[in-house]
FITORZA-737402 format. One record per residue (C-alpha): residue number from 1; residue in three letters; x, y, z. Coordinates in nm, 2 decimals, always signed. Example, Ala and Ser with C-alpha at 12.3 -4.5 7.8 and 13.67 -1.06 7.14 Angstrom:
BEGIN
<r><nr>1</nr><rest>ALA</rest><east>+1.23</east><north>-0.45</north><up>+0.78</up></r>
<r><nr>2</nr><rest>SER</rest><east>+1.37</east><north>-0.11</north><up>+0.71</up></r>
***
This chain:
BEGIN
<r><nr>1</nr><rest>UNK</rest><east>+1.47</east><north>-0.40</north><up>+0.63</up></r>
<r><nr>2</nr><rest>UNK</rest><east>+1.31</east><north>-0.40</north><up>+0.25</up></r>
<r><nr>3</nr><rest>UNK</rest><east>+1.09</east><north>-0.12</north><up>+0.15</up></r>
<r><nr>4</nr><rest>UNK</rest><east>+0.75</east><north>-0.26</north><up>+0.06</up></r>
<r><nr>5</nr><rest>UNK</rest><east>+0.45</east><north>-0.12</north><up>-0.08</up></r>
<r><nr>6</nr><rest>UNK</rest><east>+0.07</east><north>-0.26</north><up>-0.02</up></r>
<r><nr>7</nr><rest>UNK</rest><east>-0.16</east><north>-0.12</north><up>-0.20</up></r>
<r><nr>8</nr><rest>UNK</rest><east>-0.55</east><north>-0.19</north><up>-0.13</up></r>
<r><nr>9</nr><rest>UNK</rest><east>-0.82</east><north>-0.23</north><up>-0.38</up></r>
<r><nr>10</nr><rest>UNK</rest><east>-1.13</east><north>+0.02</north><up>-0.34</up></r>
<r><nr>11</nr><rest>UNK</rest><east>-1.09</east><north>+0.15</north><up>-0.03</up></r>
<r><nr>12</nr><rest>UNK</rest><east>-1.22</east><north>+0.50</north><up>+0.04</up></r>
<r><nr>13</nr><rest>UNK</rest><east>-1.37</east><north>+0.50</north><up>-0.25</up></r>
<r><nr>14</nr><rest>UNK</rest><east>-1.73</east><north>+0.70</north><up>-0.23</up></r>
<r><nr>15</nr><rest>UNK</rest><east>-1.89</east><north>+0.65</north><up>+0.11</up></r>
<r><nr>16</nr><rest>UNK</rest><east>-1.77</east><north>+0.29</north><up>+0.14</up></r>
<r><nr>17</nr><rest>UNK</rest><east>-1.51</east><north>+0.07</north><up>+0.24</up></r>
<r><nr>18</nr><rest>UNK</rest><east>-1.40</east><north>+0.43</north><up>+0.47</up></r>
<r><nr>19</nr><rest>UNK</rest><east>-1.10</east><north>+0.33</north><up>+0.69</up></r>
<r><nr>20</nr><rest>UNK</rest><east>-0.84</east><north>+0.63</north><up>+0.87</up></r>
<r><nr>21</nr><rest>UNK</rest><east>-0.51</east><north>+0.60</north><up>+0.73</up></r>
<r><nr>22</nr><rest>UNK</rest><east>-0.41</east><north>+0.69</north><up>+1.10</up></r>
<r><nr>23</nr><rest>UNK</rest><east>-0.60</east><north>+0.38</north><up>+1.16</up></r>
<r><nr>24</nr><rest>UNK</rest><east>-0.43</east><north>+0.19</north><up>+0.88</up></r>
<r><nr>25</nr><rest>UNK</rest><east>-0.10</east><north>+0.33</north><up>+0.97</up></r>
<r><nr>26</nr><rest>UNK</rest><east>-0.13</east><north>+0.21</north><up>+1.35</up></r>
<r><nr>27</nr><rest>UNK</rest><east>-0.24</east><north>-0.13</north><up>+1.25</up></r>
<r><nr>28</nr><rest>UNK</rest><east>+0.05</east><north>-0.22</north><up>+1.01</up></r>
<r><nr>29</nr><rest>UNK</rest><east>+0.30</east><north>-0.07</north><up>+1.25</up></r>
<r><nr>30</nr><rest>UNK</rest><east>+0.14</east><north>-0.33</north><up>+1.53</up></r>
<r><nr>31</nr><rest>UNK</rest><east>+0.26</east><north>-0.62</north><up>+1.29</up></r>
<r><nr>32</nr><rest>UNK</rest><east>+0.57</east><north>-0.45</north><up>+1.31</up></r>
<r><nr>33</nr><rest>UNK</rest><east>+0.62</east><north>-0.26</north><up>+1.04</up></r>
<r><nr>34</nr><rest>UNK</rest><east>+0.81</east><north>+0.03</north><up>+1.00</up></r>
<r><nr>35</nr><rest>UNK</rest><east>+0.78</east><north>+0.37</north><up>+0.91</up></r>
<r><nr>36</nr><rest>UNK</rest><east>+0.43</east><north>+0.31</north><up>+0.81</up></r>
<r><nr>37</nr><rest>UNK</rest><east>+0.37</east><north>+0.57</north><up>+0.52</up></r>
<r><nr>38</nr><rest>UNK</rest><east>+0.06</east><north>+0.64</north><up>+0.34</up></r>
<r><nr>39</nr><rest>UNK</rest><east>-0.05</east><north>+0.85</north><up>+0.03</up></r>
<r><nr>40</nr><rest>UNK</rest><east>-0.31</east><north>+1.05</north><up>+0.09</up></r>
<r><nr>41</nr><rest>UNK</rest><east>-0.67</east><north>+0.89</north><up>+0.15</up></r>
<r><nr>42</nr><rest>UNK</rest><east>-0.58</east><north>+0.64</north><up>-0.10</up></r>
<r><nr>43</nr><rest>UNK</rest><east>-0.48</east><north>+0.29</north><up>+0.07</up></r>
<r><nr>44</nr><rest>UNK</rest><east>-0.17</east><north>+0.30</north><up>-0.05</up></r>
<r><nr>45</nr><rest>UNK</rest><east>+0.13</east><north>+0.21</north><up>+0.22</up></r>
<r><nr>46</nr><rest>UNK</rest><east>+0.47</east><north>+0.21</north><up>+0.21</up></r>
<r><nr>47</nr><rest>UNK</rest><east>+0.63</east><north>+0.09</north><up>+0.51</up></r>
<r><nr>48</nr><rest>UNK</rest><east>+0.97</east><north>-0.10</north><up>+0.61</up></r>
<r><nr>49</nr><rest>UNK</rest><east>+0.94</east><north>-0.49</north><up>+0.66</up></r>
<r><nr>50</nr><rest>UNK</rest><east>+1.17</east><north>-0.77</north><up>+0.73</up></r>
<r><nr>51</nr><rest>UNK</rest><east>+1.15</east><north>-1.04</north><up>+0.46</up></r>
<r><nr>52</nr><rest>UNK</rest><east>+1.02</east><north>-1.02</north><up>+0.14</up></r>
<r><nr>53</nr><rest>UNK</rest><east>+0.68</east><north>-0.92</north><up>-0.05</up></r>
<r><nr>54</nr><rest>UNK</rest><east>+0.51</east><north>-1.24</north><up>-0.05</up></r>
<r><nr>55</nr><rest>UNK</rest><east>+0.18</east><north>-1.38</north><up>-0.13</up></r>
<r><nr>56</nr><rest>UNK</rest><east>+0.19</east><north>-1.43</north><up>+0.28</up></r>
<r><nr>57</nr><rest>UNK</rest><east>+0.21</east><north>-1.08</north><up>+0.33</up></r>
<r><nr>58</nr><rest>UNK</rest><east>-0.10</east><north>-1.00</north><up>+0.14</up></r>
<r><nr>59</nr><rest>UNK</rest><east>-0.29</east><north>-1.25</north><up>+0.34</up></r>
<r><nr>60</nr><rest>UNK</rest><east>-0.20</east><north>-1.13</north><up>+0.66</up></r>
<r><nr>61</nr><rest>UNK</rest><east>-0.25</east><north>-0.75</north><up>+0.57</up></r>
<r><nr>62</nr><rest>UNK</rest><east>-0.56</east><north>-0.84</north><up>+0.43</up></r>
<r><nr>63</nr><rest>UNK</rest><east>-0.71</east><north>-1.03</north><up>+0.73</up></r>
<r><nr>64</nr><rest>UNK</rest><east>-0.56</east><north>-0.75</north><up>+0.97</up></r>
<r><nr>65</nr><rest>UNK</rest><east>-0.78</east><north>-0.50</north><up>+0.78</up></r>
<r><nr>66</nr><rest>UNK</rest><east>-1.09</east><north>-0.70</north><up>+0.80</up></r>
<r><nr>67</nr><rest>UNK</rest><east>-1.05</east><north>-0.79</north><up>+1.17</up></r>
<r><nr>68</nr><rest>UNK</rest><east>-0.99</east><north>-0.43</north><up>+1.26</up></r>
<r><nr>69</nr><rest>UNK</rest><east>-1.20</east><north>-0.24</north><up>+1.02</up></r>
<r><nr>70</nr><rest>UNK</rest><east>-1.46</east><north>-0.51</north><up>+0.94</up></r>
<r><nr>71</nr><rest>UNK</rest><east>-1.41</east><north>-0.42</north><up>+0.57</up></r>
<r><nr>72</nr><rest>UNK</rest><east>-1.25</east><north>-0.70</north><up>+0.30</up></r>
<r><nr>73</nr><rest>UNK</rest><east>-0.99</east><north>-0.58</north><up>+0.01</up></r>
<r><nr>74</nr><rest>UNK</rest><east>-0.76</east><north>-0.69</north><up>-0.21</up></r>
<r><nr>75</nr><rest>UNK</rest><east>-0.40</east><north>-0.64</north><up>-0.12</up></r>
<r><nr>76</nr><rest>UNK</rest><east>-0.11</east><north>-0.64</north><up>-0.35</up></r>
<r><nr>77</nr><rest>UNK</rest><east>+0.29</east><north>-0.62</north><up>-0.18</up></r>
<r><nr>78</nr><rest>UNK</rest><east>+0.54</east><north>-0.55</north><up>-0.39</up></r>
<r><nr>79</nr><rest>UNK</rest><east>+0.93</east><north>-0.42</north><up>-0.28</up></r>
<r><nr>80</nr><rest>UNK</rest><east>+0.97</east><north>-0.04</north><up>-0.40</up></r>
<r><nr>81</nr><rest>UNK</rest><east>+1.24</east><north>-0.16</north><up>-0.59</up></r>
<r><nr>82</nr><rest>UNK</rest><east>+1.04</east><north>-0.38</north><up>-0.82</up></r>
<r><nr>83</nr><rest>UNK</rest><east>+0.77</east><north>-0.02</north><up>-0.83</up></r>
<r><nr>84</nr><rest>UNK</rest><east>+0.99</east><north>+0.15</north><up>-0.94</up></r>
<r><nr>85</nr><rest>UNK</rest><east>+1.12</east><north>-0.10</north><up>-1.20</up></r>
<r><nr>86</nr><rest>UNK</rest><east>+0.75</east><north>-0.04</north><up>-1.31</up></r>
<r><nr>87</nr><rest>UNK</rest><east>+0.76</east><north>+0.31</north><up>-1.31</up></r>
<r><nr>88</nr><rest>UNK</rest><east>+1.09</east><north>+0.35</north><up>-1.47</up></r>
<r><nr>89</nr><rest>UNK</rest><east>+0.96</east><north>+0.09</north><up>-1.80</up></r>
<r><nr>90</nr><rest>UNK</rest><east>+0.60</east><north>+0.26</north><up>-1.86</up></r>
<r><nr>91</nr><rest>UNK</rest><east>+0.62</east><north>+0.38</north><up>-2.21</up></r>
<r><nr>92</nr><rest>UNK</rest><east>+0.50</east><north>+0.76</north><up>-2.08</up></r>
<r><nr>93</nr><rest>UNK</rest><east>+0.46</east><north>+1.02</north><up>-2.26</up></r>
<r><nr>94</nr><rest>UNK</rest><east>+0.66</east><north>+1.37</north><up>-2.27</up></r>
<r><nr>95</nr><rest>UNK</rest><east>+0.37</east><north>+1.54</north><up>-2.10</up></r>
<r><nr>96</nr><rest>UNK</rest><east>+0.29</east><north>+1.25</north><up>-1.84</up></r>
<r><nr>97</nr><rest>UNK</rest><east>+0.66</east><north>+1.27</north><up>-1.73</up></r>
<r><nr>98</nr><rest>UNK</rest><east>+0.61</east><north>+1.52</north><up>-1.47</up></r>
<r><nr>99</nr><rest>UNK</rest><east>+0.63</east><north>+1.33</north><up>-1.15</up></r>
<r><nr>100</nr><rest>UNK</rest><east>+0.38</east><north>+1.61</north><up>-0.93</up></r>
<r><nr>101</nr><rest>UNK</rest><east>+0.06</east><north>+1.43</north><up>-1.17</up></r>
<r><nr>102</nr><rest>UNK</rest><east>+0.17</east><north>+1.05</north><up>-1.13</up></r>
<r><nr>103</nr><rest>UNK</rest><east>+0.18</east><north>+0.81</north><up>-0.83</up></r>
***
């Protein structure tokens, strides 16, 4: 199993959009993901999936969260490979480099 990360547009953001990541957590582990992770209140998810991060994916993440928590938002799956990839190529500076004030 691939280590994926979803992260969700504007939820929890002011008093709207407000979904549990206990919620969240239980709802992605009853597609069957594993070791459903997320970061604080943020609507970000790691988790352990069969497959790849496809377009697929987003759609059915996407349309779990609206059927459970009656709120619509953006999802975007990416492996934690290609993340870090990301991570790794941002041109940071010396004093953004600590890793305790980024994602």
């Amino acid at each position: 199993m691939a280590r994926q990360v979803a992260l969700l547009r504007g939820i929890n953001v002011g008093r709207a959009k407000r979904i549990a990541m206990a919620d969240l957590r239980a709802r992605l582990a009853g597609l069957g993901f594993e070791d459903v992770r997320t970061l604080l209140n943020s609507g970000n998810v790691v988790y352990s999936a069969k497959g790849s991060a496809t377009t697929a994916r987003e759609a059915l993440i996407e349309s779990t969260i609206e059927a459970s928590f009656g709120v619509t938002s953006r999802v975007f799956v990416l492996s934690a490979a290609a993340l870090r990839t990301i991570a790794d190529e941002f041109p940071w500076s010396e004093e953004d480099r600590d890793p305790s004030r980024t994602l």
